[in-house]
N, C-alpha and C positions, 0 to 999 in steps of 0.2 A: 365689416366686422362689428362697428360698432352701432351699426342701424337698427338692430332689436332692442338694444338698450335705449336707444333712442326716442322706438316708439315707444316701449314701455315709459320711461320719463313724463312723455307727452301724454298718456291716458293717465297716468297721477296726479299731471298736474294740472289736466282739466276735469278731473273728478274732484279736486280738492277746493277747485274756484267755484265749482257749481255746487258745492253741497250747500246743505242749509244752517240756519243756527243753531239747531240741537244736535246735526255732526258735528258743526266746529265747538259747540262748548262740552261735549261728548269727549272729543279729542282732548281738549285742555285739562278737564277731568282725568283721562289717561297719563296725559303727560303729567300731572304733579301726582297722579299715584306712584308712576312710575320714578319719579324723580324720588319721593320718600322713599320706596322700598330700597333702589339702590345707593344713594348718595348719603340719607339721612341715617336709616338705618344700620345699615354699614357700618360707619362711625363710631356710631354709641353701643352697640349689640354684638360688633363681631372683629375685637382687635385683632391683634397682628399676633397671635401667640407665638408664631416661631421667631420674630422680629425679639418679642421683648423676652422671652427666654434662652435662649441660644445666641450664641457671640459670632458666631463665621458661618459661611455655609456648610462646611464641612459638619459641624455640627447637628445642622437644621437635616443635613440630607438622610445621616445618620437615624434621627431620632425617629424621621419619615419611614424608612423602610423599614427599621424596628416595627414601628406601627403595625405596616402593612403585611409584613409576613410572622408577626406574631400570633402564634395557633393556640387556641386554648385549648 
């Protein structure tokens, strides 16, 4: 069962030893973009609005479905 997963493993992780240096600082570039878009950004751009406005969940779930089946 788990031997597909297994090759597959094996062809990543010998793709990853033989790439070159402009893969691997290619990747590192990915990974700190990636790491700002989700970790950084986050943070500072997209609080918790139902967190800091609404006290319970009951409130929070309320306020959701108003949202979503509000028709204009």
């Amino acid at each position: 069962m788990f031997k597909p997963f297994r090759i597959l493993y094996r062809i990543y992780v010998d793709g990853f030893r033989n790439i070159g240096i402009t893969g691997k600082s290619l990747l590192i570039v990915l990974a700190v973009k990636l790491f700002i878009m989700f970790a950084i950004l986050k943070i500072f751009f997209f609080p918790n609005f139902l967190k800091q406005n609404f006290d319970n969940d009951a409130e929070r779930s309320d306020h959701v479905i108003n949202q979503i089946t509000n028709t204009k």
